[in-house]
C-alpha positions in Angstrom: -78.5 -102.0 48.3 -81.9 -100.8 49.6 -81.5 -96.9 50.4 -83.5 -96.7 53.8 -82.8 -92.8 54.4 -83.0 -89.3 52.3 -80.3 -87.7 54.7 -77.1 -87.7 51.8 -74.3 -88.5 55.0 -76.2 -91.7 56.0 -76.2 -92.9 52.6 -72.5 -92.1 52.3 -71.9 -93.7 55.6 -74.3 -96.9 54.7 -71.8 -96.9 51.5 -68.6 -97.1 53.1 -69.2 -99.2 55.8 -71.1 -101.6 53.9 -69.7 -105.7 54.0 -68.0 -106.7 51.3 -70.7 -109.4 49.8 -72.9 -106.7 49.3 -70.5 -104.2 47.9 -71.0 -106.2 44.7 -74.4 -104.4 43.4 -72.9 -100.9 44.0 -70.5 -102.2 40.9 -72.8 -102.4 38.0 -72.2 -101.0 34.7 -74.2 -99.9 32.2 -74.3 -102.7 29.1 -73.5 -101.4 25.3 -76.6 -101.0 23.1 -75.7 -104.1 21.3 -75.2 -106.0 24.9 -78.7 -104.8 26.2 -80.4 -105.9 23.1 -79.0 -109.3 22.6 -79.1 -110.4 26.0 -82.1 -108.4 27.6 -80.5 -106.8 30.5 -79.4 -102.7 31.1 -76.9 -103.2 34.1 -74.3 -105.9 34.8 -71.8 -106.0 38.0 -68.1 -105.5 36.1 -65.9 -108.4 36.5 -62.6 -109.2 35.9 -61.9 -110.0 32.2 -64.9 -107.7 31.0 -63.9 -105.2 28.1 -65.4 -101.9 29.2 -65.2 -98.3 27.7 -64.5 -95.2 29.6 -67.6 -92.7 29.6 -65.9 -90.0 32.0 -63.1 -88.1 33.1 -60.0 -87.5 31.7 -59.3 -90.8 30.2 -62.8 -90.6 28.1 -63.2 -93.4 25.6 -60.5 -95.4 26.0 -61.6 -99.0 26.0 -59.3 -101.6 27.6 -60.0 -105.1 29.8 -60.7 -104.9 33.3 -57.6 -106.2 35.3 -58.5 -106.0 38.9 -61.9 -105.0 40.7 -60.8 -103.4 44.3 -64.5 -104.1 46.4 -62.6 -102.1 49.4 -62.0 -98.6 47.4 -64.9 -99.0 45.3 -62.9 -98.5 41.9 -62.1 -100.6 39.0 -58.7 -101.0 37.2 -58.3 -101.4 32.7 -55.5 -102.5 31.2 -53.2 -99.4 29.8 -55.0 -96.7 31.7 -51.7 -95.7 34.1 -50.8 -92.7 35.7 -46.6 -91.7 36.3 -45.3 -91.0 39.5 -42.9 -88.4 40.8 -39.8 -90.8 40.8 -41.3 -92.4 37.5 -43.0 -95.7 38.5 -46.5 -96.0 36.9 -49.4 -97.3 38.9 -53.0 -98.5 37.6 -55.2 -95.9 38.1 -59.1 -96.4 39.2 -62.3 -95.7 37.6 -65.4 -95.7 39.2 -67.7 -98.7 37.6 -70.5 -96.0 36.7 -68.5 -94.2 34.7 -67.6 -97.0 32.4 -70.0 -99.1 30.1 -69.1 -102.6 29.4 -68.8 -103.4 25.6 -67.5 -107.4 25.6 -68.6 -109.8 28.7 -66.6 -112.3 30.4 -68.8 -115.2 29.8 -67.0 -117.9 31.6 -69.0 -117.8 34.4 -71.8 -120.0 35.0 -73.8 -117.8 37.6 -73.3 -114.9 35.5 -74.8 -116.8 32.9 -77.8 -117.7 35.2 -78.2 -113.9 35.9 -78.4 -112.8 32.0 -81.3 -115.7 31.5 -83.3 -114.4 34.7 -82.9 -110.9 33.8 -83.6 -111.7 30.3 -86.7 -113.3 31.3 -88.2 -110.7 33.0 -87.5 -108.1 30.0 -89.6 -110.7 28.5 -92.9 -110.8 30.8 -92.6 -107.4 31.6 -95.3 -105.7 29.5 -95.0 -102.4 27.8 -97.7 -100.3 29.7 -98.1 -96.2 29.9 -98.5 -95.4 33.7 -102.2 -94.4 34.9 -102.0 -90.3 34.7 -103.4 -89.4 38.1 -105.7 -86.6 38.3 -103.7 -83.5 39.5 -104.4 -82.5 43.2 -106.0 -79.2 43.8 -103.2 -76.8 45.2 -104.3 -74.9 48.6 -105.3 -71.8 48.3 -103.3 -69.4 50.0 -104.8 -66.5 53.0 -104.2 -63.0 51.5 -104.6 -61.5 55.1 -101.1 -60.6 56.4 -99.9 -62.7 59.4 -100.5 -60.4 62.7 -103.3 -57.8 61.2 -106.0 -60.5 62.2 -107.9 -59.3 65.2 -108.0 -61.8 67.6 -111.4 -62.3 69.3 -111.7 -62.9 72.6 -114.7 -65.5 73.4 -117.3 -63.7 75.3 -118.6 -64.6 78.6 -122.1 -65.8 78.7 -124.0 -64.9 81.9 -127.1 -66.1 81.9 -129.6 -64.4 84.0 -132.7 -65.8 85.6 
């Protein structure tokens, strides 16, 4: 999603009110270092079936397979990370995709596939360059007169005799 505004409450409402095709790219994970390097890509949308590790919170490196993806509450749920109730049921509980970093793909997918090759393709042709250092602007220099001791002038009347 393209972030057209600064204002932090527009974002949030842009966020929850978004459709559900494009909630999709608001669920990318990081990839493992041993993902990124062998297929070229930083961030992958999680999926079902995906074997991601914990990064935050209070279940902190636990790594487990992703059961169910919930687009509507924005939250994933792993295998084995379950919370008791008051009368004793357990439910799944969810996890943020951000906070997790995927360690095993589902590779099953044929237009997942398509997206490692085009992302792994431009790793490739992107070059490695420094940015240009621009020279640093000149900071304004600042009035040492205090506001209101200035003594504004009138402009005179000019009279012109003959």
């Amino acid at each position: 999603m393209k972030i057209k505004t600064k204002s932090p409450s527009k974002q949030r409402k842009r966020l929850y009110e978004a459709p559900y095709h494009s909630r999709g790219h608001a669920f990318s994970a990081h990839l493992s270092s041993e993902l990124r390097g062998s297929h070229g890509a930083r961030t992958l949308p999680v999926k079902k079936g995906d074997t991601v590790k914990v990064l935050r919170g209070d279940y902190k490196n636990y790594e487990g397979k992703v059961s169910r993806v919930s687009r509507r509450r924005y939250r994933i749920f792993v295998e084995g990370i379950n919370r008791e109730k008051a009368d004793g049921t357990s439910i799944p509980v969810g996890i943020h995709p951000s906070k997790v970093e995927i360690i095993k793909l589902d590779l099953d997918d044929k237009w997942r596939n398509k997206i490692l090759q085009r992302k792994g393709q431009e790793e490739k042709e992107k070059p490695e360059e420094k940015p240009e250092e621009k020279p640093a602007k000149k900071a304004a220099k600042r009035s040492t007169k205090k506001k209101g001791t200035e003594k504004s002038e009138k402009p005179k009347k000019v009279t012109e005799k003959e």
